[in-house]
Chimera marker file (.cmm) of the C-alpha trace (Angstrom):
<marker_set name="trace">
<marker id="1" x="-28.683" y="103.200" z="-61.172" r="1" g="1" b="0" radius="0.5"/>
<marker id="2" x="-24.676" y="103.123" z="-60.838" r="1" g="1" b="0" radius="0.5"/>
<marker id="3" x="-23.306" y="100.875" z="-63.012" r="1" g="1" b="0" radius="0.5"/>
<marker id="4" x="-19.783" y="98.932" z="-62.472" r="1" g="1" b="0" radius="0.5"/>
<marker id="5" x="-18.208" y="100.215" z="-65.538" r="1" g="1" b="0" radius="0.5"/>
<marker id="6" x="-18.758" y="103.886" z="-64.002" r="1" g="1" b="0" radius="0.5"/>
<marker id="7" x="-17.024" y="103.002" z="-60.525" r="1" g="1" b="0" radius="0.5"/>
<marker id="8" x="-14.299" y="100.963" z="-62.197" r="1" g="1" b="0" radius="0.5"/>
<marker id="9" x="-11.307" y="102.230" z="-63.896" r="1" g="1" b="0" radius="0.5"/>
<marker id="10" x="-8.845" y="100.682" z="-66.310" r="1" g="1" b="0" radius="0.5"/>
<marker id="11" x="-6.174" y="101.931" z="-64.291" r="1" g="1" b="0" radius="0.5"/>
<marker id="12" x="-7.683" y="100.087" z="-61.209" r="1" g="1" b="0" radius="0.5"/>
<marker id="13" x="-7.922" y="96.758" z="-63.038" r="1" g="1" b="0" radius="0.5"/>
<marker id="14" x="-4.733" y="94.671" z="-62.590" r="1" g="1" b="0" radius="0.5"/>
<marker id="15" x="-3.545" y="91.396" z="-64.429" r="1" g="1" b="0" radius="0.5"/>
<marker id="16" x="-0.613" y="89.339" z="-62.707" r="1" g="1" b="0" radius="0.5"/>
<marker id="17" x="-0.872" y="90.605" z="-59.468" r="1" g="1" b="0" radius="0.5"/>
<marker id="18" x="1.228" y="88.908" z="-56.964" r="1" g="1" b="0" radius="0.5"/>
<marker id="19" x="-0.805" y="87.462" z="-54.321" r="1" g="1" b="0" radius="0.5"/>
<marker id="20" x="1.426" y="85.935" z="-51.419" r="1" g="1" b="0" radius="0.5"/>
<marker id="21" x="-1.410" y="86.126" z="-48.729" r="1" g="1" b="0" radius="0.5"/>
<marker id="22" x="-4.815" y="87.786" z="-47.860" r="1" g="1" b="0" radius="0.5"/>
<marker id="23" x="-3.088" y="90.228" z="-45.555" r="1" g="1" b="0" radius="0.5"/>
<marker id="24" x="-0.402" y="91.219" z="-48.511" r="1" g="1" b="0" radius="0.5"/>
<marker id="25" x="-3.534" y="91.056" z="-51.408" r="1" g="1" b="0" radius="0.5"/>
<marker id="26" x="-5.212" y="93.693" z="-49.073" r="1" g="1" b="0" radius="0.5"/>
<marker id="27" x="-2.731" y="95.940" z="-48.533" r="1" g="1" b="0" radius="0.5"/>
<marker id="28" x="-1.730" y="95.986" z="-52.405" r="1" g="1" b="0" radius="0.5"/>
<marker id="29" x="-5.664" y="97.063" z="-52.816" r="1" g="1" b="0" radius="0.5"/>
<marker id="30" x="-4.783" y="99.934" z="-50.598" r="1" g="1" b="0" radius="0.5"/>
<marker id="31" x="-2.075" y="100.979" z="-51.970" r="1" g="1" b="0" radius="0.5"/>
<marker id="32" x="-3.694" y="100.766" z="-55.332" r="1" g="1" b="0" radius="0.5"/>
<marker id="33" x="-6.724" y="102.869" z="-54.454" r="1" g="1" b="0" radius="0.5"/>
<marker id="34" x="-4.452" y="104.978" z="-53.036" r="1" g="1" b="0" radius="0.5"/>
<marker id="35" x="-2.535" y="105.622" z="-55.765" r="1" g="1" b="0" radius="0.5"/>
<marker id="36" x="-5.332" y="106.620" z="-57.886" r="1" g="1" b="0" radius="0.5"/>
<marker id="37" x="-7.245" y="108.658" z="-55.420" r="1" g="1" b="0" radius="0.5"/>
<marker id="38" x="-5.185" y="110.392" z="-52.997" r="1" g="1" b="0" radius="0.5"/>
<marker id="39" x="-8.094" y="111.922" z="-50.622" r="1" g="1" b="0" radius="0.5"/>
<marker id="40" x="-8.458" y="107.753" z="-49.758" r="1" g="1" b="0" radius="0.5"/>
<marker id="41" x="-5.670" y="106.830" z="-47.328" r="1" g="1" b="0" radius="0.5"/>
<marker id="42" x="-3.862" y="103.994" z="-47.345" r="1" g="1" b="0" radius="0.5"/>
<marker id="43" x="-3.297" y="103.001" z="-43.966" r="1" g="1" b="0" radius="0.5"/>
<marker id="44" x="-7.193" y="103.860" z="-43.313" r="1" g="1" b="0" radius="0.5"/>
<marker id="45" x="-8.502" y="101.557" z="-45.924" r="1" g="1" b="0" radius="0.5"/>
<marker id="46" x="-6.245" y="98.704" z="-45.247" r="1" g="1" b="0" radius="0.5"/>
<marker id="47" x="-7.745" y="98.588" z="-41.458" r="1" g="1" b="0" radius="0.5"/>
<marker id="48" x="-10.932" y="99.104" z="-42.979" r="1" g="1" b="0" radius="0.5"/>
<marker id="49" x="-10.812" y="96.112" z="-45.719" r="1" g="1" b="0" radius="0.5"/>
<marker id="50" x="-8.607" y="94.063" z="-42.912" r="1" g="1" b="0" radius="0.5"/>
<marker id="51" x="-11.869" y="94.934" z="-40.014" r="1" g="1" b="0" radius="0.5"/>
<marker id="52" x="-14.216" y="94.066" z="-42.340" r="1" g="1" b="0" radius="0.5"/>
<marker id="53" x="-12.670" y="90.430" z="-42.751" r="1" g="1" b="0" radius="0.5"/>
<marker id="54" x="-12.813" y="90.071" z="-39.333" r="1" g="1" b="0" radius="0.5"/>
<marker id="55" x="-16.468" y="90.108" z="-39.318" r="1" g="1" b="0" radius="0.5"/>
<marker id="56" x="-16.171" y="87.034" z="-41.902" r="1" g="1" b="0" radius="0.5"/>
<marker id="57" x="-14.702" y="86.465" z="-45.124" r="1" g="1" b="0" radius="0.5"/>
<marker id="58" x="-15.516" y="87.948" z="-48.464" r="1" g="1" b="0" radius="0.5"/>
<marker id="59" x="-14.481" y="84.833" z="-50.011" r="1" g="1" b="0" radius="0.5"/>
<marker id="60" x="-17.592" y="84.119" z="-52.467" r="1" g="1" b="0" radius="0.5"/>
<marker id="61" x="-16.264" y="80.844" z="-54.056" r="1" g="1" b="0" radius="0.5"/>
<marker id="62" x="-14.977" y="79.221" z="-57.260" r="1" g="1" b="0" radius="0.5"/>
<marker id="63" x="-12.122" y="81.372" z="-56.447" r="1" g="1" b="0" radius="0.5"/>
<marker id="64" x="-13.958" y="84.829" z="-56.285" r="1" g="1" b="0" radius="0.5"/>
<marker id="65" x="-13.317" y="87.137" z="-53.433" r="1" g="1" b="0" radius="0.5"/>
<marker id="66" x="-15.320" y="90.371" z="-52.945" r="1" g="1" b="0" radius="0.5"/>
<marker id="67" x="-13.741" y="92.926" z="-50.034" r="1" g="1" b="0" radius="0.5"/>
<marker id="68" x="-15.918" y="95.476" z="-49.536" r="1" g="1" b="0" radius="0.5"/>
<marker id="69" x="-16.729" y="98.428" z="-46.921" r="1" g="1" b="0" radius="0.5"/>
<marker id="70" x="-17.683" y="101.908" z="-45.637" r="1" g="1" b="0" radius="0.5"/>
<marker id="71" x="-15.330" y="104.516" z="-45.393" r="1" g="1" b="0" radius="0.5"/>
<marker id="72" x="-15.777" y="107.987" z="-44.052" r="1" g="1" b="0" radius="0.5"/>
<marker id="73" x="-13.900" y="109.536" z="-46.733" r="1" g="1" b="0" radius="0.5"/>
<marker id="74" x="-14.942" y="107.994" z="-49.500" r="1" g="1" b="0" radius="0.5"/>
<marker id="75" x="-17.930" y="110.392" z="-51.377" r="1" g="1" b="0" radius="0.5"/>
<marker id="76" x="-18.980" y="107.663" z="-54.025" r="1" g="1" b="0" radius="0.5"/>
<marker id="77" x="-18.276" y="104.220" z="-55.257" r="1" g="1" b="0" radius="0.5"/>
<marker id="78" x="-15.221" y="102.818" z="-55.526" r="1" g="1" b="0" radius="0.5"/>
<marker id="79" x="-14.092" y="99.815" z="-57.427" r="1" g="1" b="0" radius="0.5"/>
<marker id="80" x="-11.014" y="97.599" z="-58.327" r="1" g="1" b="0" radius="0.5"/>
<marker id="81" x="-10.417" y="94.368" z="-60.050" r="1" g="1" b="0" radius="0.5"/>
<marker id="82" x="-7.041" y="92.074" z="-59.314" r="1" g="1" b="0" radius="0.5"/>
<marker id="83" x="-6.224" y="88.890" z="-60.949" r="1" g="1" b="0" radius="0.5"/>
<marker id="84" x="-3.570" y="87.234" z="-59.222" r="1" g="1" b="0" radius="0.5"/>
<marker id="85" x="-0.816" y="85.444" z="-60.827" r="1" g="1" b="0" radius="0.5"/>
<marker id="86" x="-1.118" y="82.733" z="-58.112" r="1" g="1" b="0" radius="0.5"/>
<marker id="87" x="-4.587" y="81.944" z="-55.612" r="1" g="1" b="0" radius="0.5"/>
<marker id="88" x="-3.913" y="83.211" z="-52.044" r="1" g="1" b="0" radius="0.5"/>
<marker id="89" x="-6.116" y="81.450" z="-49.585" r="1" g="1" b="0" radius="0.5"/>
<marker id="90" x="-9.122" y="83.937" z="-48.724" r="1" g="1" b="0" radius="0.5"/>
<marker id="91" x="-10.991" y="81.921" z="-46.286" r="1" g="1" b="0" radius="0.5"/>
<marker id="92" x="-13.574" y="81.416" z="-48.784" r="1" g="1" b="0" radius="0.5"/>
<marker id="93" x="-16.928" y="79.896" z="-47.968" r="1" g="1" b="0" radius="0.5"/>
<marker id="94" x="-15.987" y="76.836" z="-50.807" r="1" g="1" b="0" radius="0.5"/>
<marker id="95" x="-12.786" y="76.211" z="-48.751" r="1" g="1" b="0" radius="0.5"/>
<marker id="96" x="-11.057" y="77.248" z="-52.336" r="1" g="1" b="0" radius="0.5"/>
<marker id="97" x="-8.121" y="79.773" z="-53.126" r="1" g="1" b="0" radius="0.5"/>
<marker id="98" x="-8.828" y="83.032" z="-54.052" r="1" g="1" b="0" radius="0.5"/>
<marker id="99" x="-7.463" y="84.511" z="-57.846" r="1" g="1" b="0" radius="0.5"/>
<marker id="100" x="-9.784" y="86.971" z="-58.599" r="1" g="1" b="0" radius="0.5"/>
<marker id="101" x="-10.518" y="90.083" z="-56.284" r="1" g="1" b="0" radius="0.5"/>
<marker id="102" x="-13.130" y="92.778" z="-56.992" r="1" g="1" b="0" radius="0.5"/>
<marker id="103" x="-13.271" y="95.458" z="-54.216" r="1" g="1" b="0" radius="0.5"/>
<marker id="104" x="-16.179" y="97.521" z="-53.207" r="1" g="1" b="0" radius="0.5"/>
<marker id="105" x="-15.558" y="100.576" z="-51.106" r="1" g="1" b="0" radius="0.5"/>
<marker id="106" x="-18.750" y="102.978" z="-50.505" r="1" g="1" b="0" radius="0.5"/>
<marker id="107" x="-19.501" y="105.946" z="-48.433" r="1" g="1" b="0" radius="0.5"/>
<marker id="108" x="-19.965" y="105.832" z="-44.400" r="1" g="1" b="0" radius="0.5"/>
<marker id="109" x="-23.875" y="106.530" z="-45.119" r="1" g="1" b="0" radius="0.5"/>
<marker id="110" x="-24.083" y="103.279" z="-47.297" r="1" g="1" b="0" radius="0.5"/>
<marker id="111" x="-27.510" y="103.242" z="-48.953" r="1" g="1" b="0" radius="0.5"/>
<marker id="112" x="-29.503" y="100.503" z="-51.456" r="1" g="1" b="0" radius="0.5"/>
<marker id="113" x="-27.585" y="101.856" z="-54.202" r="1" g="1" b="0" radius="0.5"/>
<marker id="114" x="-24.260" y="100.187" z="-52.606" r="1" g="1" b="0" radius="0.5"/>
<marker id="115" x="-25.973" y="97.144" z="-51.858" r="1" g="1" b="0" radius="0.5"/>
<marker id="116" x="-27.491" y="96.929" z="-55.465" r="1" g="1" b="0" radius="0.5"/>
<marker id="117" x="-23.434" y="97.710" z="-56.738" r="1" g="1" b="0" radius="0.5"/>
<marker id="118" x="-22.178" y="94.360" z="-54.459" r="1" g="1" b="0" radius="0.5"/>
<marker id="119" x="-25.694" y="92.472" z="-56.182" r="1" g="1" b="0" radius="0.5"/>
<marker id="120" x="-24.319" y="93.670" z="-59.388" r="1" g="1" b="0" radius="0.5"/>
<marker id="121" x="-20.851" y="92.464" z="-58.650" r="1" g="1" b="0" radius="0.5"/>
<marker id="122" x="-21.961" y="89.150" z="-56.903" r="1" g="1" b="0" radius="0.5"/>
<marker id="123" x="-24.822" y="88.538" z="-60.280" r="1" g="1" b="0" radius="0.5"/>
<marker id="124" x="-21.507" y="88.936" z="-62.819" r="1" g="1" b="0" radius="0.5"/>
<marker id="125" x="-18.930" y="86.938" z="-60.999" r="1" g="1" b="0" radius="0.5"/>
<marker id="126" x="-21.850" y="83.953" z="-60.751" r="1" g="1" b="0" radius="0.5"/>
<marker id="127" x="-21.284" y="83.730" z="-64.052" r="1" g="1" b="0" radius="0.5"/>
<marker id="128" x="-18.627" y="80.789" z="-65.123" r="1" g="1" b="0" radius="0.5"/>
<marker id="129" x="-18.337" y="82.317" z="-68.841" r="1" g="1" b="0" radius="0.5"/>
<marker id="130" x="-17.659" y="86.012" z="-66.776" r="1" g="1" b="0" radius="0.5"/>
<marker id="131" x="-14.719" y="84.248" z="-65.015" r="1" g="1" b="0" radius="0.5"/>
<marker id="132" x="-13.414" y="82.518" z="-67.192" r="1" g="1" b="0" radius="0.5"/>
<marker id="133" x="-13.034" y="85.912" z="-69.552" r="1" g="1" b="0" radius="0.5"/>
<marker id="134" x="-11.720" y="87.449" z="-66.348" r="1" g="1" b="0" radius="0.5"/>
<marker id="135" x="-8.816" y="84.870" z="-66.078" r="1" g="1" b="0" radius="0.5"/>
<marker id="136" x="-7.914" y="84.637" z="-69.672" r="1" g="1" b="0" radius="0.5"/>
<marker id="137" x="-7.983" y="88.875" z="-70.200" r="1" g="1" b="0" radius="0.5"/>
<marker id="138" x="-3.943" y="89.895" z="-70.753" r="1" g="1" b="0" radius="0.5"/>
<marker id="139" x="-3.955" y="93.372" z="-69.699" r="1" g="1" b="0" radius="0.5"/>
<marker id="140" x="-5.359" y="95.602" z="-67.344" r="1" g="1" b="0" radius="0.5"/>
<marker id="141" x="-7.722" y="96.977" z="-70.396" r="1" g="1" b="0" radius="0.5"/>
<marker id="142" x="-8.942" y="93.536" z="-71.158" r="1" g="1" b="0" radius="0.5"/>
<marker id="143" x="-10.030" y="92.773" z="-68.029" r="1" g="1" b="0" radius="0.5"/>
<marker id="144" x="-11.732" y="96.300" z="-67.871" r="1" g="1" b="0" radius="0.5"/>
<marker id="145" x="-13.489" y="95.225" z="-70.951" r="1" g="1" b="0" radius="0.5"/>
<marker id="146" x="-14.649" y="91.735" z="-69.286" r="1" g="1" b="0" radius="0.5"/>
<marker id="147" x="-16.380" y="93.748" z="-66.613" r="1" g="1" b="0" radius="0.5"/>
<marker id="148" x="-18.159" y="96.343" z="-69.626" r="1" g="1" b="0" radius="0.5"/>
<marker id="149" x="-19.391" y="93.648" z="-71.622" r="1" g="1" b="0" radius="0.5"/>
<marker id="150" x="-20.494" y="91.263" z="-68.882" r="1" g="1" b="0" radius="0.5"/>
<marker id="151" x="-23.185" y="94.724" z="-67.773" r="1" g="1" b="0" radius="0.5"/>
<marker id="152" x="-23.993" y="94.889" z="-71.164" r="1" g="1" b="0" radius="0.5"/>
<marker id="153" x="-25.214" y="91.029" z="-71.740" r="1" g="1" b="0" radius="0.5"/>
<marker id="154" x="-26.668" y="91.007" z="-68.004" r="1" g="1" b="0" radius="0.5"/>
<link id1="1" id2="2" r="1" g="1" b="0" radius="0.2"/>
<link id1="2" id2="3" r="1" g="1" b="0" radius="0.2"/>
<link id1="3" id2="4" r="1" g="1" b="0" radius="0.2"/>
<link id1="4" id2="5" r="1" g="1" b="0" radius="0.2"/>
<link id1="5" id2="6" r="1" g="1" b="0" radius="0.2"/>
<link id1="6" id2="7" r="1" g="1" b="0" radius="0.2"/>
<link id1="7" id2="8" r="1" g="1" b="0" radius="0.2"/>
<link id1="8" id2="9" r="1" g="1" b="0" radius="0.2"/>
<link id1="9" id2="10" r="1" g="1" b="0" radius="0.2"/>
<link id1="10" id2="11" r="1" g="1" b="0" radius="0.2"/>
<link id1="11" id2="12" r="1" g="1" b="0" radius="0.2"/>
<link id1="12" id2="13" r="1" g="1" b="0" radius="0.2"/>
<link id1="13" id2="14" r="1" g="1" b="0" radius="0.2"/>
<link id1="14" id2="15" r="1" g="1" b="0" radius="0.2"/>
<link id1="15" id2="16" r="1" g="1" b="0" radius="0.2"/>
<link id1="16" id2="17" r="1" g="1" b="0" radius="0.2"/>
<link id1="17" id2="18" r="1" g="1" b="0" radius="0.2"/>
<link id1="18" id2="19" r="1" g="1" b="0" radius="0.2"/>
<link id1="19" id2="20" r="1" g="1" b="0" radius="0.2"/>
<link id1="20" id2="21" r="1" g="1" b="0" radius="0.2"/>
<link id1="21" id2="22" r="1" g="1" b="0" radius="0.2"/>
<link id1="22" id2="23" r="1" g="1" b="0" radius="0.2"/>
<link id1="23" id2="24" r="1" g="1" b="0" radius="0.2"/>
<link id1="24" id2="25" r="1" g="1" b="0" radius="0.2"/>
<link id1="25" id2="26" r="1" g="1" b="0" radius="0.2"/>
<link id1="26" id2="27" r="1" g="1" b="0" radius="0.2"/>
<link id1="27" id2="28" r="1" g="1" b="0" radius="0.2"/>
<link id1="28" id2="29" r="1" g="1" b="0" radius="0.2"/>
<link id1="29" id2="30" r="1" g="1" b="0" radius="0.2"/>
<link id1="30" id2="31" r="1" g="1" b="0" radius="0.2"/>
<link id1="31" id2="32" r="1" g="1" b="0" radius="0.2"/>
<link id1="32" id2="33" r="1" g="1" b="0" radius="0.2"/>
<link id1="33" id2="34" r="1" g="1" b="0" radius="0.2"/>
<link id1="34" id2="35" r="1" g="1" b="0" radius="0.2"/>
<link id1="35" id2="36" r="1" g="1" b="0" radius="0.2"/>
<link id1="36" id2="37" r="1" g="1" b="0" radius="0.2"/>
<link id1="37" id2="38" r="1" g="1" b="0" radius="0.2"/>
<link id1="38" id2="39" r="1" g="1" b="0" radius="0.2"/>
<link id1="39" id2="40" r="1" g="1" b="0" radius="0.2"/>
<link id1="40" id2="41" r="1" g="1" b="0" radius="0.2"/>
<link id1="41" id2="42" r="1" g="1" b="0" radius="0.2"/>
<link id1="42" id2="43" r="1" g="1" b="0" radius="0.2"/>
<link id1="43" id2="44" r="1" g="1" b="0" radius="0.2"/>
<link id1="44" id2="45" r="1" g="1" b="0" radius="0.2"/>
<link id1="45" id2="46" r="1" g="1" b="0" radius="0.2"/>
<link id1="46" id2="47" r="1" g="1" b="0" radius="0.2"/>
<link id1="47" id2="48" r="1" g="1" b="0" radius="0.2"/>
<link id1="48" id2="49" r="1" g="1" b="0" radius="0.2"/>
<link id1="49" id2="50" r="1" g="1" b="0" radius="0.2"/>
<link id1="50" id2="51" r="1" g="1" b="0" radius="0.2"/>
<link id1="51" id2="52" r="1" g="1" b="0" radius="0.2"/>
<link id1="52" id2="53" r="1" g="1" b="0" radius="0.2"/>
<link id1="53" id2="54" r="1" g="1" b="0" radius="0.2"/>
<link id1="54" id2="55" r="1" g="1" b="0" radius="0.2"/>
<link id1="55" id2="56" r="1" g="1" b="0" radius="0.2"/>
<link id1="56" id2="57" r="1" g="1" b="0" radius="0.2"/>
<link id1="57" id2="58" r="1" g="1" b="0" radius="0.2"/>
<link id1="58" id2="59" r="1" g="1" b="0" radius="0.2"/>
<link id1="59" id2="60" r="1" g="1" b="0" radius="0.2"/>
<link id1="60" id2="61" r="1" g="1" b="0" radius="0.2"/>
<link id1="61" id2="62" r="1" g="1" b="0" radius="0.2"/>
<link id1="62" id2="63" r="1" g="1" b="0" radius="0.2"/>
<link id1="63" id2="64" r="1" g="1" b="0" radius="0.2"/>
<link id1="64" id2="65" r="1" g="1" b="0" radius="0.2"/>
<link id1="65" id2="66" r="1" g="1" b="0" radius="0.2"/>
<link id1="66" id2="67" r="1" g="1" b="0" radius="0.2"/>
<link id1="67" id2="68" r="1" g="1" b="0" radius="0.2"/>
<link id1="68" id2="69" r="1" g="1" b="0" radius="0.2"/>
<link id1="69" id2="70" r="1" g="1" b="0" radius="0.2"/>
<link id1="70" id2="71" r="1" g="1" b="0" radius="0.2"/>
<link id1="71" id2="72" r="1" g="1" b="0" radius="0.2"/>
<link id1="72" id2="73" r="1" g="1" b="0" radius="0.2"/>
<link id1="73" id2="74" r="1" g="1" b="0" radius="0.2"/>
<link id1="74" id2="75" r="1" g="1" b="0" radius="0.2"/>
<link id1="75" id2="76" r="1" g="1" b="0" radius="0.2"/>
<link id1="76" id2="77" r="1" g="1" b="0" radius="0.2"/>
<link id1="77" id2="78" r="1" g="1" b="0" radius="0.2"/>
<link id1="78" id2="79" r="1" g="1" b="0" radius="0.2"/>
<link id1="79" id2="80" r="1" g="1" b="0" radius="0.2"/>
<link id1="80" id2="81" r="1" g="1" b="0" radius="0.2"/>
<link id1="81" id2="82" r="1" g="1" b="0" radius="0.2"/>
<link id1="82" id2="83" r="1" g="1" b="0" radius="0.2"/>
<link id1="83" id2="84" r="1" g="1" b="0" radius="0.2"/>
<link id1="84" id2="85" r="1" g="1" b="0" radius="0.2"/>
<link id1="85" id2="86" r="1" g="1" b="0" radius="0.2"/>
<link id1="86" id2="87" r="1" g="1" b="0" radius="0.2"/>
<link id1="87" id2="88" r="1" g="1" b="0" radius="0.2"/>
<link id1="88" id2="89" r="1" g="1" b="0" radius="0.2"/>
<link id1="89" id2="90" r="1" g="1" b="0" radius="0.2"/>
<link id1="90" id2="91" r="1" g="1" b="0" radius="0.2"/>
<link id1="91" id2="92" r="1" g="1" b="0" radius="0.2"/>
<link id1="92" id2="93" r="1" g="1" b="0" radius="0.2"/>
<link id1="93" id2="94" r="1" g="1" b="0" radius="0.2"/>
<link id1="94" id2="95" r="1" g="1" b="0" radius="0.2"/>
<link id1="95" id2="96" r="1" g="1" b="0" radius="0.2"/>
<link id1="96" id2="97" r="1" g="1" b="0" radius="0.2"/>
<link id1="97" id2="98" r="1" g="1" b="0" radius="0.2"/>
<link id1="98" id2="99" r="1" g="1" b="0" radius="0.2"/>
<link id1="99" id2="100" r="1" g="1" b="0" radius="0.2"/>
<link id1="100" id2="101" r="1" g="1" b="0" radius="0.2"/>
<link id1="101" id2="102" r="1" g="1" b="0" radius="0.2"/>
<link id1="102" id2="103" r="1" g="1" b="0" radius="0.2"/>
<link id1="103" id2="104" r="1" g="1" b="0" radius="0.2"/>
<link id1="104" id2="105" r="1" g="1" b="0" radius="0.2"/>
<link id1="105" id2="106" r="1" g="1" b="0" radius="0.2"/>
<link id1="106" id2="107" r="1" g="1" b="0" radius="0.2"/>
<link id1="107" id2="108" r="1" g="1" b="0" radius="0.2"/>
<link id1="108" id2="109" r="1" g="1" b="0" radius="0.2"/>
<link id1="109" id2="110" r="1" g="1" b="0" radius="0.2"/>
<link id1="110" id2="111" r="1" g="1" b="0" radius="0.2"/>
<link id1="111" id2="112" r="1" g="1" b="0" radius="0.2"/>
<link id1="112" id2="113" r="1" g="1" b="0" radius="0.2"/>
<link id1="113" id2="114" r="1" g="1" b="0" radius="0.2"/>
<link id1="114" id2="115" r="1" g="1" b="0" radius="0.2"/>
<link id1="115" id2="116" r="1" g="1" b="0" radius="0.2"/>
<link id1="116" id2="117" r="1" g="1" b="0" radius="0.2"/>
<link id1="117" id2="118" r="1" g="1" b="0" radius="0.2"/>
<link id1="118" id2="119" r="1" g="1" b="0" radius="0.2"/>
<link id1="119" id2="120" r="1" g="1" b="0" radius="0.2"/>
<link id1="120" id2="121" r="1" g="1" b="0" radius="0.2"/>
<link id1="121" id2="122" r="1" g="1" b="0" radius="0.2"/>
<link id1="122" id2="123" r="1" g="1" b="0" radius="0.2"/>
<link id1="123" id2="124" r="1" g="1" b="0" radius="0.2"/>
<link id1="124" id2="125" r="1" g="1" b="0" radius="0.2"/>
<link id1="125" id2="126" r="1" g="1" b="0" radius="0.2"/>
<link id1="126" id2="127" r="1" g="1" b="0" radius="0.2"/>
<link id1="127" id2="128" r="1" g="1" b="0" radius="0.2"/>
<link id1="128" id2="129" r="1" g="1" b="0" radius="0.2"/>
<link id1="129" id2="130" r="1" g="1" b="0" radius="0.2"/>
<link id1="130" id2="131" r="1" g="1" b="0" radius="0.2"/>
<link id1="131" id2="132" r="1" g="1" b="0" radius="0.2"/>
<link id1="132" id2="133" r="1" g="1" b="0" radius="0.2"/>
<link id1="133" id2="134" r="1" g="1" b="0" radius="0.2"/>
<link id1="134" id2="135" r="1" g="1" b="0" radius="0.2"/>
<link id1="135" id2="136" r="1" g="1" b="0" radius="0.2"/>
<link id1="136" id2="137" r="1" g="1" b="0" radius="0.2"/>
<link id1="137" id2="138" r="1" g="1" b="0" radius="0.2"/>
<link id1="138" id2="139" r="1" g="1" b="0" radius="0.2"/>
<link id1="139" id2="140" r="1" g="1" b="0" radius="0.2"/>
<link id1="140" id2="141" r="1" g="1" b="0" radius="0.2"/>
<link id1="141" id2="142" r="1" g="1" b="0" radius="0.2"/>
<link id1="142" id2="143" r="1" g="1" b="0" radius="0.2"/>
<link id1="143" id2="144" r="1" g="1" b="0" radius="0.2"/>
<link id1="144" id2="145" r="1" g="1" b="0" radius="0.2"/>
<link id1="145" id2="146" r="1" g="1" b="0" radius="0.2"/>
<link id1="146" id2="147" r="1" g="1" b="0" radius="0.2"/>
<link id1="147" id2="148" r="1" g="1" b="0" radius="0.2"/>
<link id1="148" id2="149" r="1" g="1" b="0" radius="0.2"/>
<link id1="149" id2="150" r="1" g="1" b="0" radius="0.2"/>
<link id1="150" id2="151" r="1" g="1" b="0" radius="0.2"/>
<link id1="151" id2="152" r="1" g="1" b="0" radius="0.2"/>
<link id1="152" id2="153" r="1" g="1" b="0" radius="0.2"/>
<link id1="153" id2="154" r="1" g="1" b="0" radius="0.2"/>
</marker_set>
């Protein structure tokens, strides 16, 4: 079974981020991803995140968003983590602003191993104690470790 610690970097796990709006939160994803993993473009994932909101929001609640989808070249899990400095509003299901962000991207040919990876993701963020150590970690590290240790306990 993948585990979240092994599709997560540091590196991809931001503190401060600005937010500004869902559009701008999504694009800084991209560009992110991007960054770190070249074959992924930028432009592509951005229409992929922004068509996948389309079909409804990945807003979870209590301030948790989780954007997720397929893309063609993308050849295994992919994850990031964003704290905002300031909630953007997501559309979320609770009606609430969005601070945290953990993105999902998996292969076109999705299988039950993605969908266990968003169960995985959903299970952690449930967690009040989780989110709360999410919001108080300082650096990008920190909140790396939040994500480690919550897989560990679960």
């Amino acid at each position: 079974m993948i585990r979240l610690e092994q599709i997560l970097t540091p590196g991809r796990s931001l503190v401060n981020v600005p937010g500004g709006s869902k559009k701008r939160v999504l694009e800084q994803i991209a560009s992110l991803i991007h960054k770190d993993l070249p074959d992924i473009g930028q432009q592509a994932l951005f229409e992929a995140l922004i068509a996948r909101e389309k079909l409804g929001s990945t807003g979870f609640g209590n301030g948790i968003a989780i954007p997720h989808c397929r893309l063609a070249n993308c050849h295994e899990p992919v994850s990031a983590l964003l704290h905002l400095e300031s909630p953007v509003d997501f559309d979320a299901i609770d009606g609430a602003p969005v601070d945290l962000i953990f993105v999902l991207l998996v292969p076109q040919a999705a299988t039950d191993a993605h969908l266990e990876l968003l169960r995985q993701i959903a299970s952690m963020l449930d967690r009040r104690e989780t989110r709360d150590q999410l919001r108080s970690a300082r650096d990008s590290e920190a909140l790396y470790q939040v994500v480690v240790n919550a897989q560990v306990s679960a």
